[in-house]
N, C-alpha and C positions, 0 to 999 in steps of 0.2 A: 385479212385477219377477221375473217366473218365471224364473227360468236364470240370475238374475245373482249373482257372488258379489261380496260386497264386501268391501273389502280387512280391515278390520280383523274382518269374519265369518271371514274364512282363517284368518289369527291365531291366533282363538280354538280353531279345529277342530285347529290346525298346535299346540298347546300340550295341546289333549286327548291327541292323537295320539302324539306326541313332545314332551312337555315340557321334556327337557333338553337337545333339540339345539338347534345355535348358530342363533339369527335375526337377532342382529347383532353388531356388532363396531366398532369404531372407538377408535384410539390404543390398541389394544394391551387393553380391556375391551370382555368378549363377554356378554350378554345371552342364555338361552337363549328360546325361543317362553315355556315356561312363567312365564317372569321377567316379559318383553313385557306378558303379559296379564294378569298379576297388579297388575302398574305402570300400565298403560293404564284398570283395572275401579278401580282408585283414584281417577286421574285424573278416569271420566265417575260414578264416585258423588258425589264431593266438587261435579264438576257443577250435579251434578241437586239434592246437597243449598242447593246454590247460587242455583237456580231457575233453571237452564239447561236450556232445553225444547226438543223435539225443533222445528228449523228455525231458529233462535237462531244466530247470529255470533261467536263467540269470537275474541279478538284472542288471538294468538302471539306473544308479543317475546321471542326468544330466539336465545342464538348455537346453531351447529352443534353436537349431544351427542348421548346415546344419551334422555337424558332429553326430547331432542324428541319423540322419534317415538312414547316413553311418552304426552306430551300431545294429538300429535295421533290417535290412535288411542283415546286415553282422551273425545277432541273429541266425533269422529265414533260410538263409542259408545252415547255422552251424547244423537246424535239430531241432532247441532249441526254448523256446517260451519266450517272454522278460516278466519282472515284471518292470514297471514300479516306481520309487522310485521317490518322488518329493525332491529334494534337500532345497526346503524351507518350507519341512514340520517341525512343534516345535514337539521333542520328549516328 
């Protein structure tokens, strides 16, 4: 995968770089890169403590937050690829 970046490797390099600038925002609480990746390396440790191995499926059930994007980049990581689940979907 020579030349490719992947997103939550940006992340990480965008939190070395500048760790207090803003990398997200929503309703009004902003997340800098350094927060991001701090929340996301919890996320894919707890993972892996979890036995979540690199190619592995994790299911997402979550509404729209900033704590998503903690999960999915903590996912991805972890090695793992997220399944998104809508929590307001009728069984």
């Amino acid at each position: 995968m020579s030349g490719v970046t992947l997103i939550h490797d940006a992340v990480t390099r965008a939190a070395v770089r500048d760790p207090d600038h803003p990398a997200l925002s929503m309703k009004g609480e902003v997340w800098s890169y350094g927060e991001l990746d701090r929340r996301s390396n919890a996320v894919a440790n707890r993972l892996i403590d979890l036995g979540v191995r690199v190619g592995d499926r994790v299911g997402l059930h979550a509404h729209k937050s900033l704590d998503v994007f903690a999960a999915l980049f903590g996912i991805m990581k972890a090695g793992a690829a997220y399944v998104p689940i809508n929590p307001d979907a009728q069984p």
